[in-house]
C-alpha positions as CSV (number, residue, x, y, z in Angstrom):
1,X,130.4,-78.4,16.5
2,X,129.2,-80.9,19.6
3,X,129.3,-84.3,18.6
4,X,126.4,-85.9,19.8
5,X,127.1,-89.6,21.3
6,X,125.3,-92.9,20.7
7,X,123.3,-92.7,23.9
8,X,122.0,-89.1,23.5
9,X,120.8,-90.5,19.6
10,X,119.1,-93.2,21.0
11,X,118.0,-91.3,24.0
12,X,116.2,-88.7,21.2
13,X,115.0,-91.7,19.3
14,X,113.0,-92.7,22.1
15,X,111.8,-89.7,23.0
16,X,110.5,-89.2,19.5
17,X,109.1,-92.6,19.4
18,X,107.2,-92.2,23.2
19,X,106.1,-88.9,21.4
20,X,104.7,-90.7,18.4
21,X,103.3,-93.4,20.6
22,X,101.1,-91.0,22.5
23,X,100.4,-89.2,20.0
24,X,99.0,-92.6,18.1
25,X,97.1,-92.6,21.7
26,X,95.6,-89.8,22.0
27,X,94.3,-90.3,17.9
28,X,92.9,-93.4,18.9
29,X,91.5,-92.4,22.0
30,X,89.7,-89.6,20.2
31,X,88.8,-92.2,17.6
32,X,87.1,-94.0,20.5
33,X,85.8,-91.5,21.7
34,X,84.0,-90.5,18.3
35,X,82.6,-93.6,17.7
36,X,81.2,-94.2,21.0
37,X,79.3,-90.6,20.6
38,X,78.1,-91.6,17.3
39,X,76.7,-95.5,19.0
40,X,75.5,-93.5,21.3
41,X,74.0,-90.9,19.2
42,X,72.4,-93.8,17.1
43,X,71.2,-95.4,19.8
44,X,69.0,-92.4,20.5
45,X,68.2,-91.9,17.0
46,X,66.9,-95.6,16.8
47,X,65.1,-95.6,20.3
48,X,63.5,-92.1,19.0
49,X,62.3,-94.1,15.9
50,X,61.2,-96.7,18.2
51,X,58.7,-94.7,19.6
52,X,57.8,-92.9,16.8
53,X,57.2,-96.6,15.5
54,X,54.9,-97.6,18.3
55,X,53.0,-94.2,18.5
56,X,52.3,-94.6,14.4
57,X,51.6,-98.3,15.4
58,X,49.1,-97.3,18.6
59,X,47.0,-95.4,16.1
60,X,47.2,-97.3,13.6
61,X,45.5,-99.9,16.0
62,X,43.3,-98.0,17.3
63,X,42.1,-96.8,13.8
64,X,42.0,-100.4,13.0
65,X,40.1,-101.7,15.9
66,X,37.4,-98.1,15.7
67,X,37.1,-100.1,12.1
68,X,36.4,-103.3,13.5
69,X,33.9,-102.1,16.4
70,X,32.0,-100.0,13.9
71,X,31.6,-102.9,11.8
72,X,30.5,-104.8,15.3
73,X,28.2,-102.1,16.3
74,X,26.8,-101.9,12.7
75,X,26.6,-106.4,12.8
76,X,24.6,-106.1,16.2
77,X,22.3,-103.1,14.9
78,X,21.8,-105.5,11.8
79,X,21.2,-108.5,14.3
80,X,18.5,-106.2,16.6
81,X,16.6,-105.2,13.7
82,X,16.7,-108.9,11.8
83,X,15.8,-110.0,15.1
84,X,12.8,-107.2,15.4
85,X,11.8,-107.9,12.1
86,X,11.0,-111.9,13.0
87,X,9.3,-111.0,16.1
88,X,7.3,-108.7,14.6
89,X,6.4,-111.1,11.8
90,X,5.7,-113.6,14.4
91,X,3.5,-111.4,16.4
92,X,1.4,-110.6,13.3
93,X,1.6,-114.0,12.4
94,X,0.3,-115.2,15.5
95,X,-2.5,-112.8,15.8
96,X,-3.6,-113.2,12.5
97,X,-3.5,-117.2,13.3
98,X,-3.0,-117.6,16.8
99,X,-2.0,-121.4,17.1
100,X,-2.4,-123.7,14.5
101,X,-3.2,-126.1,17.5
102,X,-5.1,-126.6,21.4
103,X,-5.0,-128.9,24.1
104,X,-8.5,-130.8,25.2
105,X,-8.8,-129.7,29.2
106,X,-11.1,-129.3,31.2
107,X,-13.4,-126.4,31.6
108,X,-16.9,-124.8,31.8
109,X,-19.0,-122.8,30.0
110,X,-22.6,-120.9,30.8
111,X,-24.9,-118.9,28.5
112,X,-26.0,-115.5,30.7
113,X,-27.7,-112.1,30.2
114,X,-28.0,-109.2,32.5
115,X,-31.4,-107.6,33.0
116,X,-32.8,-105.2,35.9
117,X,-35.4,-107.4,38.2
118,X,-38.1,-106.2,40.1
119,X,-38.5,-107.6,43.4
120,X,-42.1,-109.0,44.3
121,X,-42.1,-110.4,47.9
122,X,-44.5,-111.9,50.1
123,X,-44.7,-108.9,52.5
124,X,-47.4,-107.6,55.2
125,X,-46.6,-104.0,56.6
126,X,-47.5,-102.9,60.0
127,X,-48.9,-99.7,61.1
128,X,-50.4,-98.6,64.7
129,X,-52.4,-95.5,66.0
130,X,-49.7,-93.9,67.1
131,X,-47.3,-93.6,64.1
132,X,-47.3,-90.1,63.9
133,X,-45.4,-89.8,67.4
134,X,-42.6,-91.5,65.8
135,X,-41.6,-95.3,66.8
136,X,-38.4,-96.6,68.4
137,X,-37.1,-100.6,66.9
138,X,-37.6,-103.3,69.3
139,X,-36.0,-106.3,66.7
140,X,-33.6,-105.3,64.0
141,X,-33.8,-104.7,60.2
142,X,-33.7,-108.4,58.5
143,X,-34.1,-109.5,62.0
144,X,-36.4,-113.5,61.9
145,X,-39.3,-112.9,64.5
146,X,-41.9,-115.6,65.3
147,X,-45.8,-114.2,65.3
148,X,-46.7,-112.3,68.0
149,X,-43.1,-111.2,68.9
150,X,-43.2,-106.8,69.3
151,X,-40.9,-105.7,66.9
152,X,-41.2,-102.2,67.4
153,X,-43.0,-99.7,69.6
154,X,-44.4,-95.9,69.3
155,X,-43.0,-92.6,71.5
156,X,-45.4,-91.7,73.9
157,X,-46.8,-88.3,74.8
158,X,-44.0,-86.7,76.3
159,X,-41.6,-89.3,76.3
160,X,-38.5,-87.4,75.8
161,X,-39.2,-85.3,79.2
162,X,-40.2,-88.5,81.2
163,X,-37.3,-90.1,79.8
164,X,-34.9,-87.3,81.2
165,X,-36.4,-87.2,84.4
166,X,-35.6,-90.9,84.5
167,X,-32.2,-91.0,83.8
168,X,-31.4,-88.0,86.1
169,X,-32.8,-89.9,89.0
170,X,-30.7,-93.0,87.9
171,X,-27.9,-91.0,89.2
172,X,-29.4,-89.9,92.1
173,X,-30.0,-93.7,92.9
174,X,-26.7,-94.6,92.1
175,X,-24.7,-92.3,94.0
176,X,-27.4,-92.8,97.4
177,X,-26.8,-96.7,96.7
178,X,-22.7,-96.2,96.9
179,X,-23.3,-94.4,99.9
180,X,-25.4,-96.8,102.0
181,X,-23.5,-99.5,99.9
182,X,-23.0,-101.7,103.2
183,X,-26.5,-101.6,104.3
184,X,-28.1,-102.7,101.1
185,X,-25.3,-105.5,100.3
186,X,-27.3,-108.7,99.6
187,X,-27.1,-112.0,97.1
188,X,-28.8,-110.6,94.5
189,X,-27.2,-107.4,94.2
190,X,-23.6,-109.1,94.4
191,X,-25.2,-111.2,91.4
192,X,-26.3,-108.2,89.5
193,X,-23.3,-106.1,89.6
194,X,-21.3,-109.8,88.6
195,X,-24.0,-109.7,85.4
196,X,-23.7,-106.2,84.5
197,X,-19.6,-106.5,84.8
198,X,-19.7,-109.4,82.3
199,X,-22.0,-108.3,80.0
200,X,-20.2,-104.7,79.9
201,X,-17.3,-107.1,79.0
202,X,-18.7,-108.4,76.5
203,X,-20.1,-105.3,74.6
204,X,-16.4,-104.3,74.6
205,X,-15.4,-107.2,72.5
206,X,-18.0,-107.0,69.5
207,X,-18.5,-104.6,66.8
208,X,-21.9,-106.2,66.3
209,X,-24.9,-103.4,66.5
210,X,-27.3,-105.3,67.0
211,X,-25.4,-107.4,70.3
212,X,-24.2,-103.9,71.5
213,X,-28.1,-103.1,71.6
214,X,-29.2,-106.6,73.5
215,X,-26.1,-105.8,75.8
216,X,-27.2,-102.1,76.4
217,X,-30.9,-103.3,77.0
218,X,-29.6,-106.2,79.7
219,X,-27.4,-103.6,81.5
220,X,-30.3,-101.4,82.0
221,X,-32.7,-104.2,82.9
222,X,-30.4,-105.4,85.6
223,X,-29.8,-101.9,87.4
224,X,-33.4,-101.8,87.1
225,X,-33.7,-104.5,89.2
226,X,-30.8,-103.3,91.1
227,X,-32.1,-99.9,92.0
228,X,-36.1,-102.3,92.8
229,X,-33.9,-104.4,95.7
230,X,-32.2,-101.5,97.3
231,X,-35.4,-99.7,97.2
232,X,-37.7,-102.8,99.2
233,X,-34.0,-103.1,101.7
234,X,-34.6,-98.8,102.6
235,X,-36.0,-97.9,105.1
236,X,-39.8,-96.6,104.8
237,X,-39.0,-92.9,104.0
238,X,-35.6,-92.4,103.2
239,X,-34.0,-90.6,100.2
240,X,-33.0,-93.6,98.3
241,X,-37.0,-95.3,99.2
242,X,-38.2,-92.1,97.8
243,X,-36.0,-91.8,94.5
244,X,-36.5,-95.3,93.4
245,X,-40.6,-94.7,94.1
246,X,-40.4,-91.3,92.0
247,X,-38.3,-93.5,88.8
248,X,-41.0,-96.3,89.0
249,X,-44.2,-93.2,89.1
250,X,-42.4,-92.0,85.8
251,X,-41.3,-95.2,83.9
252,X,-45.1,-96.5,84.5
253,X,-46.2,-93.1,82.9
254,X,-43.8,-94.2,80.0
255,X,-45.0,-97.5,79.7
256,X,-48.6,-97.1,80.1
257,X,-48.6,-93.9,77.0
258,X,-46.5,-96.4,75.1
259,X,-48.0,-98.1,71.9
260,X,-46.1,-101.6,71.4
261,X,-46.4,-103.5,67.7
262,X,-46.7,-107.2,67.7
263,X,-45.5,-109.1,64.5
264,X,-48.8,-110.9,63.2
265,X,-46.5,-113.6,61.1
266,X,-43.6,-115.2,61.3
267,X,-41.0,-113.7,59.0
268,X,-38.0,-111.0,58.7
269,X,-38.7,-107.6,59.8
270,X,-37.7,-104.6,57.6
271,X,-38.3,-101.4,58.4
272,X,-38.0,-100.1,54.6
273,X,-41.1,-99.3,53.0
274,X,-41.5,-98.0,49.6
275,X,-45.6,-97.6,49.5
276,X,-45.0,-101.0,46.9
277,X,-45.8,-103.9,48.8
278,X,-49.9,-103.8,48.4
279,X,-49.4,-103.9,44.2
280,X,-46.3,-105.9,43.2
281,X,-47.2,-108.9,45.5
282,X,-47.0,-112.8,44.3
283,X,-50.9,-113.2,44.9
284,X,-51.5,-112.5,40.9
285,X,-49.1,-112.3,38.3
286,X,-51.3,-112.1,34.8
287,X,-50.9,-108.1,35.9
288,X,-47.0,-108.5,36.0
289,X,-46.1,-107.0,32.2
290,X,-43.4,-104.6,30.5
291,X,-46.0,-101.6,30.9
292,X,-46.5,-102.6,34.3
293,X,-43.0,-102.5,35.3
294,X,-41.9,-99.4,33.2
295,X,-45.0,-97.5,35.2
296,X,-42.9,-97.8,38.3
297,X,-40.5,-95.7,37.0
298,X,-37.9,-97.4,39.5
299,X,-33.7,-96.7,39.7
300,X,-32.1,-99.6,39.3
301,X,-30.4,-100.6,42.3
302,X,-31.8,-97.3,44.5
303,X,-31.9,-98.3,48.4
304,X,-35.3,-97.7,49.9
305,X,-35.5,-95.4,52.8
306,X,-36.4,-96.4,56.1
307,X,-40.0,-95.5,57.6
308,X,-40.2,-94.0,60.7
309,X,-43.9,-94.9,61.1
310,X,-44.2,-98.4,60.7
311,X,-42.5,-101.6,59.5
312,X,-43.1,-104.7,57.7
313,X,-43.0,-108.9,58.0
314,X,-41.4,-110.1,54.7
315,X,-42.1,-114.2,54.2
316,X,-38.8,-115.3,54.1
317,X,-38.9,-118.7,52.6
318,X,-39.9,-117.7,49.5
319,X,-39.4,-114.3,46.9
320,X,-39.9,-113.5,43.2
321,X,-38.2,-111.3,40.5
322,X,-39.8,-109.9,37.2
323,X,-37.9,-108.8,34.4
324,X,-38.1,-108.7,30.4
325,X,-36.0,-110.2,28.0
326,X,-35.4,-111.2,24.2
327,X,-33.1,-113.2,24.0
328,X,-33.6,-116.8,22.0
329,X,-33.3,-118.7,25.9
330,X,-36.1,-116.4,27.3
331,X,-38.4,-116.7,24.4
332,X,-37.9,-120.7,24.3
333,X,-38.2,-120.9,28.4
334,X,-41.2,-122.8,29.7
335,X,-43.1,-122.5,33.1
336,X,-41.2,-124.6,35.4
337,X,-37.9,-124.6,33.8
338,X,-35.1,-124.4,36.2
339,X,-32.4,-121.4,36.3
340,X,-29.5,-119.5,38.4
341,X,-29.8,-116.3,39.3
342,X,-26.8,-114.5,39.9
343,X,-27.6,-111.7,42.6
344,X,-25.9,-108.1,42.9
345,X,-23.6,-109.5,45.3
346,X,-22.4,-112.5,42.6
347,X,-24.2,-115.1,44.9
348,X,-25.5,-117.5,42.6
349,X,-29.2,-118.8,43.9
350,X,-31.3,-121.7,41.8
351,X,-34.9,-120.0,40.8
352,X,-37.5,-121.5,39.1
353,X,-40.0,-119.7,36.4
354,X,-43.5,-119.2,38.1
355,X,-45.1,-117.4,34.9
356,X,-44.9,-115.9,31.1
357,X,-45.9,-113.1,30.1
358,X,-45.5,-112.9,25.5
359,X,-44.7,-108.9,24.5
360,X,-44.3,-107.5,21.3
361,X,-41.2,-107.6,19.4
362,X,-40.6,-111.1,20.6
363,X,-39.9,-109.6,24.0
364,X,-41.6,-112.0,26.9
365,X,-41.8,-110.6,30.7
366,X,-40.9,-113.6,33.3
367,X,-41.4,-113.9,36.7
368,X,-39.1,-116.5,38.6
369,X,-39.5,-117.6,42.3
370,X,-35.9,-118.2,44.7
371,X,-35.8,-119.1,47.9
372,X,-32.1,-118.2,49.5
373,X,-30.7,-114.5,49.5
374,X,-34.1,-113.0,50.7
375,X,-32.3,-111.3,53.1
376,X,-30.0,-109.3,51.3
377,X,-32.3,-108.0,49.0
378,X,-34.4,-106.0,51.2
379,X,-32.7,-102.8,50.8
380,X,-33.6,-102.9,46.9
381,X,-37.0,-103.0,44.7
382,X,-35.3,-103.0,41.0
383,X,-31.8,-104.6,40.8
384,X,-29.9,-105.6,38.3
385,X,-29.1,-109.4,38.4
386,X,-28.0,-111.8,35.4
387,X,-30.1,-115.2,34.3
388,X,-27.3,-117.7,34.1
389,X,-29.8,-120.1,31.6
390,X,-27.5,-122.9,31.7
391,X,-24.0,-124.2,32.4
392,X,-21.8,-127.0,31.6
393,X,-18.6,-128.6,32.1
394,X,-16.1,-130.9,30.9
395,X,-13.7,-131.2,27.7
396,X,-13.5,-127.5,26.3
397,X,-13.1,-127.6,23.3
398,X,-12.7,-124.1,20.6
399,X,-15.3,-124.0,18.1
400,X,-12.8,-123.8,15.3
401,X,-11.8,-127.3,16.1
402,X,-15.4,-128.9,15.2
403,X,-16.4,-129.6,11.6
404,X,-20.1,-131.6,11.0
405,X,-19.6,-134.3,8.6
406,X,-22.9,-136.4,7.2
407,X,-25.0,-134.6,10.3
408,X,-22.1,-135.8,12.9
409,X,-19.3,-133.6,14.7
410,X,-15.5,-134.3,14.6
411,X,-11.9,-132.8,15.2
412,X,-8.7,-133.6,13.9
413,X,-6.3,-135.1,16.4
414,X,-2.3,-134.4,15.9
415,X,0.1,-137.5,17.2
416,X,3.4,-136.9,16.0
417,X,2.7,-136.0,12.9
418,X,-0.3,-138.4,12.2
419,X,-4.0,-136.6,11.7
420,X,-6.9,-138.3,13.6
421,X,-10.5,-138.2,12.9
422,X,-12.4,-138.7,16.2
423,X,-16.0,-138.2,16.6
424,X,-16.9,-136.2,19.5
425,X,-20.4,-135.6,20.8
426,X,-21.4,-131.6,21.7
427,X,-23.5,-131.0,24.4
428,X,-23.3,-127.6,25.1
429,X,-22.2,-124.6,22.5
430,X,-21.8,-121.2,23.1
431,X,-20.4,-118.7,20.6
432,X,-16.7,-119.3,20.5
433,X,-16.7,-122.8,22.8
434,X,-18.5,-126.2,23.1
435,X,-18.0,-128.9,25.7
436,X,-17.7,-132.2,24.1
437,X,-17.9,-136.1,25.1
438,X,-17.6,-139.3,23.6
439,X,-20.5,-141.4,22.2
440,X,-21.5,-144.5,24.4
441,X,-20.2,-148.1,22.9
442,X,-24.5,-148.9,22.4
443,X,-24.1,-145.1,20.9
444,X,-21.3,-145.8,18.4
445,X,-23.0,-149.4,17.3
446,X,-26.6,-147.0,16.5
447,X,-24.2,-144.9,14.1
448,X,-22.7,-147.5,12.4
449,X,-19.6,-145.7,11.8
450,X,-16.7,-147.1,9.5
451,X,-13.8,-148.7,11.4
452,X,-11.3,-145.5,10.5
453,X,-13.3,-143.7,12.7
454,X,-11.4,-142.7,16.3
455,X,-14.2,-142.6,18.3
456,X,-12.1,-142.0,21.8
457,X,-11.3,-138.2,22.9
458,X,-9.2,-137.6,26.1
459,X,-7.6,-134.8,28.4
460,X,-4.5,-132.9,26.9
461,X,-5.3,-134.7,23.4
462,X,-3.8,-131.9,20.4
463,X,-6.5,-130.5,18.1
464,X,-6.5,-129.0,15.2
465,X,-7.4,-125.6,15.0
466,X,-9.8,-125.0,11.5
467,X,-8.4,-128.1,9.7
468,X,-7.8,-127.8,5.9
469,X,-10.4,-130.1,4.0
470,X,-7.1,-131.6,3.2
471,X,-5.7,-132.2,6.6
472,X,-9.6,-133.3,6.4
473,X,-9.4,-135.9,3.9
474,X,-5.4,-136.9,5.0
475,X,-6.8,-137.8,8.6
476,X,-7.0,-141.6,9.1
């Protein structure tokens, strides 16, 4: 048997030991090993939970704060309809009592009625021989003329052809005249065609008809003339001597058929006759009555037509309108009493009551007199126009605040709290207003009033609207 030495013993004891050594390694390294897998595997587990954590937390917020905004959106929906509720309450408050207070301020009020007027002027028509040939206007509709002035003037017999021969040899004169241009040159004809350059200027520049007409009538009057000089600078016998000769032969055949109407009064011309003006005339009004009137059987506001066979001089200084009314004004009106008529095109004209006619069923039929918007009224026969009876102004004041007391008128005043008495003085009322003022000092002594008593009313001063009788008897 080998015997086995002291070095080879301890050489196998180390080998055994370097065995056992790695061995503990290798456990520890698994050990390691292990336990790092299983942090690791924990780690994932608690980061997994993590999330799982927030995700449960994220809806739970969000189911929490759906919670709260429903109870937002159902706060605000309670708000808007509280909200609703008072404005309602206030609007229906309101309207049932609109202000428990008003400002004093200034203002105006008028009592007025609307009735249909008939027109009655002071009117003289005017009618020549020759109407039925049909009449051409010399002065314009509402045109002033002075007595004696032609206004317009009747066609002659065969007018129309004379007039076409005329104008036809107007351009035969014209064109001759351009061709012997430099032997008919003289001063006046330079001045002529100077006059008939402007005024064609001028007729450019207005849109007035009856300008454009006085412009048209000078142009022709001037190349009248015109054509009258070159005819006395031709020569005896030549074609522009014997054109202008020919125009003059036919224009005093015009002129001397011609029938010319002369204004026999100063006035306005109209041209609008309605076969009226002989029986509602201003010469006697104890025939102007409600049966009268309604006879005429007249459309308010119809435009009379225009005659083509005569014309008329209205006075224009002075016109009348009849109408019939019940109201408590007409039937306490006297002859003389002064008015405002307010014509169809709102101007408001001062008139006067010329006469009173007493109907049945307290009706009355008045006839006033104006003397400014004549003019526009010529057109018309029956209009319809309103009476303003009378107006007023200064401190406006609402009915409601008023109260009589022992015969005499008052309002509460409101200062801070603190009710005022003050007597006012009413001079005009209508239904829902009244314009007030303050008694005089010599006024207030008369009354003999108690020294409580505000007697002094200004501008922007709060009333009362239908004081209490307590806020009555509380007022100092």
């Amino acid at each position: 048997m080998k015997k086995v030495t002291k070095n080879e013993k301890k050489k196998k004891y180390k080998d055994k030991l370097q065995k056992r050594e790695e061995s503990l390694k290798n456990d520890n390294l698994s050990k390691k090993h292990n336990l790092f897998k299983k942090e690791k595997l924990n780690e994932k587990s608690q980061k997994q939970e993590s999330i799982i954590a927030d995700a449960n937390s994220q809806e739970i917020n969000i189911k929490i704060k759906r919670r709260i905004n429903k109870k937002k959106i159902a706060l605000i929906v309670i708000l808007i309809i509280a909200v609703c509720v008072y404005l309602g309450f206030s609007v229906y408050h309101l309207i049932k009592n609109p202000t428990d207070s008003v400002m004093v301020s200034e203002g105006s009020i008028s009592q007025e009625e609307t009735v249909e007027g008939y027109i009655i002027r002071d009117e003289t028509v005017i009618k020549g021989e020759k109407y039925k040939n049909g009449m051409v206007e010399i002065k314009s509709e509402g045109e002033k003329v002075a007595s004696g002035d032609p206004i317009f003037r009747y066609y002659s017999a065969g007018e129309d052809d004379l007039k076409a021969k005329i104008a036809d040899l107007d351009v035969k004169i014209q064109e001759a005249m351009e061709e012997n241009n430099e032997n008919l040159f003289s001063t006046d004809t330079k001045l002529l065609d100077t006059q008939i350059e402007n005024t064609l200027d001028q007729a450019t520049k207005t849109n007035d008809i009856q300008k454009i007409k006085e412009y048209k009538k000078s142009i022709s009057e001037n190349v009248t003339k015109k054509a009258k000089i070159a005819g006395e600078l031709s020569p005896t016998g030549s074609y522009l001597k014997k054109l202008i000769d020919e125009r003059s032969g036919y224009e005093n055949q015009l002129n001397s058929g011609a029938e010319y109407i002369n204004a026999t009064r100063s006035g306005i011309v109209s041209y609008r006759i309605d076969g009226l003006e002989e029986s509602l005339t201003p010469n006697d009004f104890s025939k102007i009555n409600k049966e009268f009137l309604q006879n005429l059987n007249l459309k308010t506001g119809q435009i009379i037509s225009t005659s083509n066979e005569g014309g008329k001089i209205v006075n224009n200084f002075i016109c009348y309108l009849a109408c019939v009314s019940k109201t408590d004004e007409a039937n306490e009106a006297k002859v003389g009493d002064t008015v405002k008529l307010a014509l169809p095109s709102s101007r408001e004209v001062d008139a006067k009551i010329e006469y009173i006619t007493k109907e049945a069923n307290n009706e009355v039929t008045l006839v006033f007199s104006f003397t400014e918007g004549i003019e526009e009224l010529l057109s018309y026969r029956k209009v319809a126009i309103d009476i303003i009876w009378w107006d007023a102004s200064g401190y406006k004041v609402p009915n409601s605040c008023i109260f009589e007391d022992d015969g005499l008128s008052y309002v509460i005043r409101t200062r801070a709290g603190y009710l005022d008495k003050v007597l006012v003085k009413v001079q005009k009322a209508t239904e829902n207003y009244s314009i007030v003022t303050n008694y005089s000092t010599s006024e207030i002594e008369e009354l003999n009033l108690s020294k409580d008593v505000s007697t002094s009313l200004i501008l922007y001063d709060e009333l009362l609207l239908t004081p209490s009788v307590e806020q009555i008897n509380n007022a100092t």
